[in-house]
C-alpha positions in Angstrom: 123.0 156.4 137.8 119.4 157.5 138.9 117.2 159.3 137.7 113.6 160.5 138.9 110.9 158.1 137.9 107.6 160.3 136.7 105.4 157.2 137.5 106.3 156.0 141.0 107.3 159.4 141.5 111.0 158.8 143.4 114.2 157.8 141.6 114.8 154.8 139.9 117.8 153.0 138.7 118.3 153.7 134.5 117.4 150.4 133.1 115.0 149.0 135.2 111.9 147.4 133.0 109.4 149.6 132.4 106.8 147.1 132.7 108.2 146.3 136.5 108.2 150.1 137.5 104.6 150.3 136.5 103.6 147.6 138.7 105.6 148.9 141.6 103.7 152.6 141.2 100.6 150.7 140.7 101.3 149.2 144.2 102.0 151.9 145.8 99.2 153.8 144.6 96.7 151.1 145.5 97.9 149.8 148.8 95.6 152.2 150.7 92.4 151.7 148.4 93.5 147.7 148.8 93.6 147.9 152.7 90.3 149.9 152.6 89.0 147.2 150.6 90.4 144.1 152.6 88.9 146.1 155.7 85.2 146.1 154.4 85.5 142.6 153.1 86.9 141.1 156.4 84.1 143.1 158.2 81.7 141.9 155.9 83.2 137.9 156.1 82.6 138.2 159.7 79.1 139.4 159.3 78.3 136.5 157.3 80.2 134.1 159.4 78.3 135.3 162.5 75.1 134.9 160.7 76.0 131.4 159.5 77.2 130.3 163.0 74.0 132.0 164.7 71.6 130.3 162.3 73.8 126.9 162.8 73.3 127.4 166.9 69.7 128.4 166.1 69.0 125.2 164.2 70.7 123.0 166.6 70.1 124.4 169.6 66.1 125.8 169.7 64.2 124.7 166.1 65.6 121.2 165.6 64.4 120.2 169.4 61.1 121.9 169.1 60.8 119.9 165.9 62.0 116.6 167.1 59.8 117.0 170.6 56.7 118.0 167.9 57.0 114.9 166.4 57.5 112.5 169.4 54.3 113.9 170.9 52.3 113.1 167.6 54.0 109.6 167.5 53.1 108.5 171.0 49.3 110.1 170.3 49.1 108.2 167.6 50.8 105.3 170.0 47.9 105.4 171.9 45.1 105.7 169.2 46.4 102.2 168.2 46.7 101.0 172.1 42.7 101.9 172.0 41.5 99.3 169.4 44.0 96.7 171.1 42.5 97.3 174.3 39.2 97.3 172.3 40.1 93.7 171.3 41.4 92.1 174.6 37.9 93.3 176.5 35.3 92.4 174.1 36.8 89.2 171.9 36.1 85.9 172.5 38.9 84.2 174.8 39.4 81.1 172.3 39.9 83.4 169.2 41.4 86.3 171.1 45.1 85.3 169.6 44.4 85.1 165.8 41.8 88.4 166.3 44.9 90.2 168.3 47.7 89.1 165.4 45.0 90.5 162.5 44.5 93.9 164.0 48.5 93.9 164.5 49.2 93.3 161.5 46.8 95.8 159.9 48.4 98.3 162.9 51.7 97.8 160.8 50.3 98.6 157.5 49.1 101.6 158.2 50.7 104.6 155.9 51.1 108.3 157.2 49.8 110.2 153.8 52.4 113.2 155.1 55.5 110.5 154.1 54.4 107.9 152.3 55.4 105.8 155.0 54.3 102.9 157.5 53.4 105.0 161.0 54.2 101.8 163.4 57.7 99.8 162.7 57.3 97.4 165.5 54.9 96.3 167.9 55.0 94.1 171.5 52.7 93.3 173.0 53.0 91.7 176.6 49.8 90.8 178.4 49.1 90.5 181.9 47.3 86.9 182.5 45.9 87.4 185.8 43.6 90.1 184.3 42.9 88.0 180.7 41.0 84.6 181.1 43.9 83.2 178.5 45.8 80.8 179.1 49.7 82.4 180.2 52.2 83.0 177.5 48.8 82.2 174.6 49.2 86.1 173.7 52.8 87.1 173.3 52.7 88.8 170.2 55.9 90.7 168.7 55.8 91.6 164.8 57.8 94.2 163.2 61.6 95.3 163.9 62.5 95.1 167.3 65.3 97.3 167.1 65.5 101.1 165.9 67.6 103.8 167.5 66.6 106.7 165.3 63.1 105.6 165.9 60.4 107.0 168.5 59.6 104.6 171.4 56.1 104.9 172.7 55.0 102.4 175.6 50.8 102.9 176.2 49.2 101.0 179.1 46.2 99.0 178.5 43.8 99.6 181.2 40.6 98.3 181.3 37.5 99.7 182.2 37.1 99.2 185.5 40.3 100.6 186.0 42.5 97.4 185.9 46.2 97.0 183.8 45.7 94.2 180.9 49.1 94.7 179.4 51.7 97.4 178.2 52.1 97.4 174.1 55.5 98.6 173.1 55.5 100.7 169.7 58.3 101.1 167.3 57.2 104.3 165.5 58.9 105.9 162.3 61.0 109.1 162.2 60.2 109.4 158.5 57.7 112.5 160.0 60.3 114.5 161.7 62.7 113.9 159.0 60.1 115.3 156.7 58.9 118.0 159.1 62.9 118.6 159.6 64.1 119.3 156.1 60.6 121.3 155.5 61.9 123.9 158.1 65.1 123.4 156.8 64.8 124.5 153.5 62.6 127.7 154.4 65.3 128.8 157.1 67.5 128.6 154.0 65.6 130.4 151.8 64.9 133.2 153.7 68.2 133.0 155.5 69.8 133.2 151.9 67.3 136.3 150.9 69.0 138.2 154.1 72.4 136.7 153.1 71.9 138.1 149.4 71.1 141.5 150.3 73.7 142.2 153.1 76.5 140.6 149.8 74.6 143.4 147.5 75.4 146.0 150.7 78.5 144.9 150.6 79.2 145.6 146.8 77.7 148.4 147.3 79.4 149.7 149.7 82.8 148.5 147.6 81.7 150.3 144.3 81.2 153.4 146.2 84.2 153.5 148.1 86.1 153.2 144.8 84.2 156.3 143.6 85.0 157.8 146.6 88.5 156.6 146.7 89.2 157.7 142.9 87.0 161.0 143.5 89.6 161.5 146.5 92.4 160.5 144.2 91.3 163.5 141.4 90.4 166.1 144.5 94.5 165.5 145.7 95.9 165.7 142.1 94.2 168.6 142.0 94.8 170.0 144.8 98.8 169.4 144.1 98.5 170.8 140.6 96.7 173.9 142.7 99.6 173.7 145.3 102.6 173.4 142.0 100.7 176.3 140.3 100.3 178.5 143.4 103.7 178.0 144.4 105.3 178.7 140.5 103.1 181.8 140.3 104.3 182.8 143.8 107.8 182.4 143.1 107.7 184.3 139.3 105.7 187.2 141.1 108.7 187.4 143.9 110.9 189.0 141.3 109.1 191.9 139.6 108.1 192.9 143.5 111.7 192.7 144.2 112.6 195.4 141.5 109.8 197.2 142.5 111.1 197.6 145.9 114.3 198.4 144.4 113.2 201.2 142.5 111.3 202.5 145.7 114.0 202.4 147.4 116.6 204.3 144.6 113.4 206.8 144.3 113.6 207.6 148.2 116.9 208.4 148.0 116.2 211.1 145.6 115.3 214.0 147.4 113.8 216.4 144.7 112.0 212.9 143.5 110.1 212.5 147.3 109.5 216.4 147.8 107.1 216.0 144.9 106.0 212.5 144.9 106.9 211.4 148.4 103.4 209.6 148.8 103.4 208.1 146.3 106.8 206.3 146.4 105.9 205.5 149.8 102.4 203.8 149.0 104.1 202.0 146.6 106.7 200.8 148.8 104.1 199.5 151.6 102.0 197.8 149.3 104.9 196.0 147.6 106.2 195.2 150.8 103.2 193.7 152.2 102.8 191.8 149.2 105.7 190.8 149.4 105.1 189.2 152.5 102.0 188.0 151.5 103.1 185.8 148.8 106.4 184.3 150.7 103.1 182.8 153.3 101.8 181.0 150.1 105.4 179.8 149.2 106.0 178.8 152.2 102.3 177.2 152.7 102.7 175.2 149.1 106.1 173.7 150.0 104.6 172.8 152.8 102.2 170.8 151.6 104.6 168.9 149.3 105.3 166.4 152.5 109.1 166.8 151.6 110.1 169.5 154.8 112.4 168.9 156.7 114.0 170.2 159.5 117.9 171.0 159.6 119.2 171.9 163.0 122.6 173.7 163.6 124.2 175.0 165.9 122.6 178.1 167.5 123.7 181.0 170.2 120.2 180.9 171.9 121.2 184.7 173.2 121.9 186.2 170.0 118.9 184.5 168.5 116.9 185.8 170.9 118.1 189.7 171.0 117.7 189.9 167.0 114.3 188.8 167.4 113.4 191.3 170.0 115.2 194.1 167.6 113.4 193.1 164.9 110.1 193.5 166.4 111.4 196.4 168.9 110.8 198.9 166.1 107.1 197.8 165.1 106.3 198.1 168.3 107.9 201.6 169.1 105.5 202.7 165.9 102.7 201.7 167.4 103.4 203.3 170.7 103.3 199.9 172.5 106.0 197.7 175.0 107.9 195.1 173.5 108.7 193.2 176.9 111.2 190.5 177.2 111.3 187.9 179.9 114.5 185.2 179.6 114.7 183.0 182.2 118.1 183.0 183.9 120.0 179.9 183.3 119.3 179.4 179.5 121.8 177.5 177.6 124.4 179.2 175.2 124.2 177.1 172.2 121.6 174.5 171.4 120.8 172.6 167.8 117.9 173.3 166.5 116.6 174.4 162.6 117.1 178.4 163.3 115.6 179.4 159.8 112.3 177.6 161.4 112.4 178.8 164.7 112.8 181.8 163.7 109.7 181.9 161.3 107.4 181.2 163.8 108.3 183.3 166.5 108.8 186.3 164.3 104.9 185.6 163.1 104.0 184.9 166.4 105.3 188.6 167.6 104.3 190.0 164.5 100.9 188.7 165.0 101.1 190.3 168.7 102.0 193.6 168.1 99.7 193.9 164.8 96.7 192.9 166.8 97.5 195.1 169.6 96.8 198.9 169.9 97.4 199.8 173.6 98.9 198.0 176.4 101.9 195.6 175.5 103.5 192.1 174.2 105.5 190.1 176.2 108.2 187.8 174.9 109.3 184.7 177.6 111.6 182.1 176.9 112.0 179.8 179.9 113.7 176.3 180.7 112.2 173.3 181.6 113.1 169.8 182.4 114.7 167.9 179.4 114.3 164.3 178.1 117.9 163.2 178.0 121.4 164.8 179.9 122.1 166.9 176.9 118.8 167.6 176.3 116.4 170.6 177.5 112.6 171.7 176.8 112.2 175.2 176.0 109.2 177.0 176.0 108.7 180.2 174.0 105.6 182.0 174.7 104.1 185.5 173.3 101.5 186.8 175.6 99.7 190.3 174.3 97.3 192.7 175.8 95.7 193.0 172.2 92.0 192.3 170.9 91.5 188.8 171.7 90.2 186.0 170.2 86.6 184.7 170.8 86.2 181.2 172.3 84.0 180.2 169.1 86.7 181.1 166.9 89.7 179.6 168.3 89.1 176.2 166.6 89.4 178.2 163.3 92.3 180.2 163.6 94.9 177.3 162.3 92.6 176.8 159.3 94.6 178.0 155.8 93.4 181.1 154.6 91.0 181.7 157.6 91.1 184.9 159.1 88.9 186.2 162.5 86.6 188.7 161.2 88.2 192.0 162.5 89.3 195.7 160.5 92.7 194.3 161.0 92.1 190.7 159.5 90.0 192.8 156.5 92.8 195.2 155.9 96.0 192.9 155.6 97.5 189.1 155.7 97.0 185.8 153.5 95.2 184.2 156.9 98.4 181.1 156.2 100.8 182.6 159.5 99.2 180.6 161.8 98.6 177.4 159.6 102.5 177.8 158.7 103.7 177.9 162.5 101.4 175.2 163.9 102.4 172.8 161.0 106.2 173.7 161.5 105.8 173.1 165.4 104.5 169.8 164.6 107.8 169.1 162.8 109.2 170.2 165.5 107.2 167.7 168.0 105.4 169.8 169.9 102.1 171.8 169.5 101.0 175.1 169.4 98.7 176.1 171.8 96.6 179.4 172.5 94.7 180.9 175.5 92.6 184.2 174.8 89.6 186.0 175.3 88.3 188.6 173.7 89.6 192.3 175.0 91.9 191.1 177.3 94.6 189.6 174.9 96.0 186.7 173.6 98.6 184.1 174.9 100.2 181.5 172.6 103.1 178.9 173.6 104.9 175.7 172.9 107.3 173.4 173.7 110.5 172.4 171.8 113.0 170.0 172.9 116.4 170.7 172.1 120.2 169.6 172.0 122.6 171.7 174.7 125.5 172.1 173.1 127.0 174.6 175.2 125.2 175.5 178.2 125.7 178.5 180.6 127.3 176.4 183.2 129.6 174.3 181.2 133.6 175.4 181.8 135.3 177.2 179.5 132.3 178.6 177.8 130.9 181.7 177.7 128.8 182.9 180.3 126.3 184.1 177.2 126.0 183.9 173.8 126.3 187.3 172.9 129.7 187.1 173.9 130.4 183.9 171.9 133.0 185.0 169.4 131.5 185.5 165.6 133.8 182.4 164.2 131.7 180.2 166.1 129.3 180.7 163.5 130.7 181.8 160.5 130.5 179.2 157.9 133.3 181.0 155.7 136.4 183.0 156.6 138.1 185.1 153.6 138.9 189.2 153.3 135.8 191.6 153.5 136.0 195.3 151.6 136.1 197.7 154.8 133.7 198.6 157.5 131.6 201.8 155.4 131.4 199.3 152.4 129.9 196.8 154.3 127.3 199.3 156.7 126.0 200.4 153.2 125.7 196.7 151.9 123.7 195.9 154.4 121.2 198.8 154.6 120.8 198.1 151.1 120.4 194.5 152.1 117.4 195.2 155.1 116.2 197.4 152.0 116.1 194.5 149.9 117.4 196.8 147.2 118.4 194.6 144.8 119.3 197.0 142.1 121.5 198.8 144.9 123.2 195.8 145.6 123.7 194.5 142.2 125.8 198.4 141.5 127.6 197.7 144.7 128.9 194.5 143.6 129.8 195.8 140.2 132.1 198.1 142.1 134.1 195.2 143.5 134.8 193.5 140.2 138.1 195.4 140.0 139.3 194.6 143.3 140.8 190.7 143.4 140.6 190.5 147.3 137.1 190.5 147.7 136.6 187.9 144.9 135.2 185.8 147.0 133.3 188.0 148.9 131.4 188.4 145.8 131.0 185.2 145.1 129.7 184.0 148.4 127.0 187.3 148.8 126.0 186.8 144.7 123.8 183.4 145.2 122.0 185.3 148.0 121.5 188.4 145.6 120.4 186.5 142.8 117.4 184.0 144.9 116.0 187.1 147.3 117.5 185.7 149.9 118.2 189.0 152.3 117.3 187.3 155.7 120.1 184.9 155.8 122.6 187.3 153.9 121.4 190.0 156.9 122.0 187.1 159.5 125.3 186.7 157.8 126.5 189.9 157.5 125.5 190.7 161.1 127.5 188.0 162.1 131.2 189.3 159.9 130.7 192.7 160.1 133.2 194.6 163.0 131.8 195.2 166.4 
């Protein structure tokens, strides 16, 4: 058994844990705020990855060689300050004391400290001496003292060149890294720093930017609860104000009928009448616009004689348009098929406001109603395109954009007088169920052309064998649902001008008059349903489609 969970809002099988349902509408629910989420942290991961990587390359590639070339230069200066007072020592000292003088100064070369680290400046030092230049005797001053090997450390190798120009030696220094390493983690640490102050505020954009969008996410949530309590209440209200209107038109219509009645209160009645009507008409747009918005329409295509569809709709509007002492033109393209499957009840709805439109917004001139055929997408399938072109006021070019907008209206005496401004809204959302668009061409004073597309099944076409060359002359069982005895002809004429009258209390007597006849029990039956819900279009259509001739 199932039964309609009030959390996750969609049926549920009876016995299911609570607890587990919960979760599952939780889910639901907060998979789009979850992907938002995910979305702004991933973007914001990468920002901080790309920042990590491009201070990484930074540090590797441009700071740490700038550093590392720094401190060679001030080893190798330093290199040669030393090389100075050994050169110092080789010119001036005496030749028989040169060695021990030359092995003091190294020495004290080696203990010196750089007060930046703490450290001894030279590691190592070699010193190889040219003896054709020095009065020593050869191999008296080869000195070496300090490590000899150091790969992290700076090699610096200063000539000694005399004063007249002449090379005494070459002394080979081993100096300490201890300065870049110093100079190295000095830089280091203030890249972090201010790295990590640019790092901190683009993590308080991002929660930011996460705490707002859950505002905004449960500020959205509220707006579309609201908005679907709005949508429930509109359409509730909508549907209870259907039936007084109905026995209002009723009782309009029994008060017509009454000739005394309309000699002295003819107006009256008939002022009534229109306004109901047009309310009427008014609230069925907001029905129709609420369920709409309940994301539950669907379409449900049957089986359709395109013909017959066609000529009710132009006999329908025929009449409107012989009031207003304009043509109603029709222009079928030869060739059409005979019976297609589409969702008539739709179809219907928006060509009928599409030609109602047209003939309400125009005064002189015409409306022209073309159906043609165009290449389909599969062998049993064709493209229709309905279009209603009008020689009416015209739309302006900055108002186009707004005419699909719910309850918008173009600013016009005829938009200020009547309609709920939803027609439009309702057609172009139930084209888009269909899978095509509504589209509009128009200018103002010249007219207005609107059109779309709608691919469609062939059932029958025009040039299948066997079938009948159009469907007005498709025999009536092809689309009766139900076949059982009808009371006689005059019976049913008057049922269904009562019917196109949406007299409801008429109706209701009629049918109390067939209670005592068994053989149009279910006659009665089948009509009472319609009766009862305001349904009079598709009793009409039905009752078009049984009665004889």
């Amino acid at each position: 058994m199932e039964r309609t969970d009030p959390v996750a809002g969609r049926s549920a099988v009876a016995g299911e844990p609570l607890a587990r349902r919960w979760l599952r509408a939780c889910a639901a629910v907060g998979q789009p705020r979850m992907r938002s989420h995910l979305l702004i942290t991933a973007v914001f991961v990468l920002l901080f990855a790309s920042f990590v990587f491009s201070l990484a390359r930074y540090w590797t590639g441009s700071l740490a060689p700038r550093l590392y070339l720094t401190a060679e230069t001030q080893a190798r200066i330093l290199a040669q300050s030393q090389a100075a007072a050994l050169l110092e020592t080789i010119e001036h000292g005496a030749p028989g004391h040169l060695r021990s003088k030359l092995f003091d100064l190294m020495q004290e070369i080696l203990l010196v400290e750089d007060p930046a680290t703490g450290g001894r400046i030279v590691l190592g030092l070699d010193l190889q001496i040219d003896y054709e230049a020095v009065p020593v005797a050869p191999g008296s001053l080869e000195l070496q003292d300090g490590i000899r090997s150091c790969e992290r450390c700076f090699h610096a190798s200063i000539p000694l060149i005399g004063q007249r120009g002449r090379l005494l030696g070459v002394a080979e220094f081993l100096m300490s890294q201890r300065y870049f390493d110093t100079l190295a983690d000095e830089m280091r640490s203030k890249l972090i720093a201010e790295s990590s102050i640019a790092m901190g505020l683009m993590a308080l954009v991002w929660i930011t930017m996460l705490v707002m969008f859950h505002r905004l996410h449960k500020a959205k949530l509220a707006i579309e609860a609201s908005d679907r309590a709005k949508t429930r209440f509109m359409a509730n209200v909508t549907h209870e104000l259907r039936t007084p209107l109905n026995a209002i038109l009723g009782y309009t219509q029994l008060y017509k009928q009454d000739a005394p009645l309309m000699a002295r209160h003819g107006d009256g009645i008939s002022s009534i009448d229109r306004s109901a009507e047009h309310l009427l008409m008014m609230i069925n747009d907001i029905l129709d616009f609420s369920r709409m918005g309940e994301d539950n329409l669907a379409l449900r295509p049957e089986e359709v004689a395109l013909q017959t569809f066609l000529k009710t709709l132009v006999e329908m509007m025929e009449v409107r348009a012989r009031l207003k002492g304009i043509r109603l033109e029709r222009r079928f393209q030869p060739g059409l098929p005979s019976v297609v499957l589409v969702d008539e009840k739709r179809l219907r709805q928006v060509l009928l406001n599409l030609l109602g439109n047209a003939v309400k917004f125009t005064e002189h001139g015409h409306v022209q109603f073309s159906v043609e055929r165009r290449a389909g997408a599969g062998e049993r399938e064709t493209r229709l395109r309905f279009s209603v072109q009008d020689s009416g006021i015209g739309i302006g070019p900055s108002e186009l954009d707004s005419i699909f907008i719910p309850f918008r209206q173009v600013d016009n005496e005829i938009t200020r007088a009547e309609g709920s401004g939803l027609g439009l809204t309702i057609s172009q959302q139930l084209v888009r169920l269909m899978g095509s668009e509504l589209r509009v061409e128009s200018e103002p004073g010249a007219g207005s052309h609107f059109w779309f597309d709608v691919d469609v099944v062939v059932v029958s076409d025009s040039g299948d064998a066997g079938a009948p060359s159009s469907a007005a002359e498709a025999p009536a069982s092809a689309v009766t649902e139900r076949t059982f005895t009808v009371p006689e002809a005059a019976f049913l004429e008057e049922f269904t001008e009562q019917v196109r009258r949406h007299n409801v209390l008429g109706l209701r007597e009629m049918l109390t008059r067939l209670d005592g006849r068994p053989d149009c029990r279910e006659f009665v039956e089948y009509v009472q349903p319609y009766v009862r819900s305001y349904r009079f279009k598709p009793l009409l259509e039905w009752l078009s489609r049984i009665s004889p001739g």
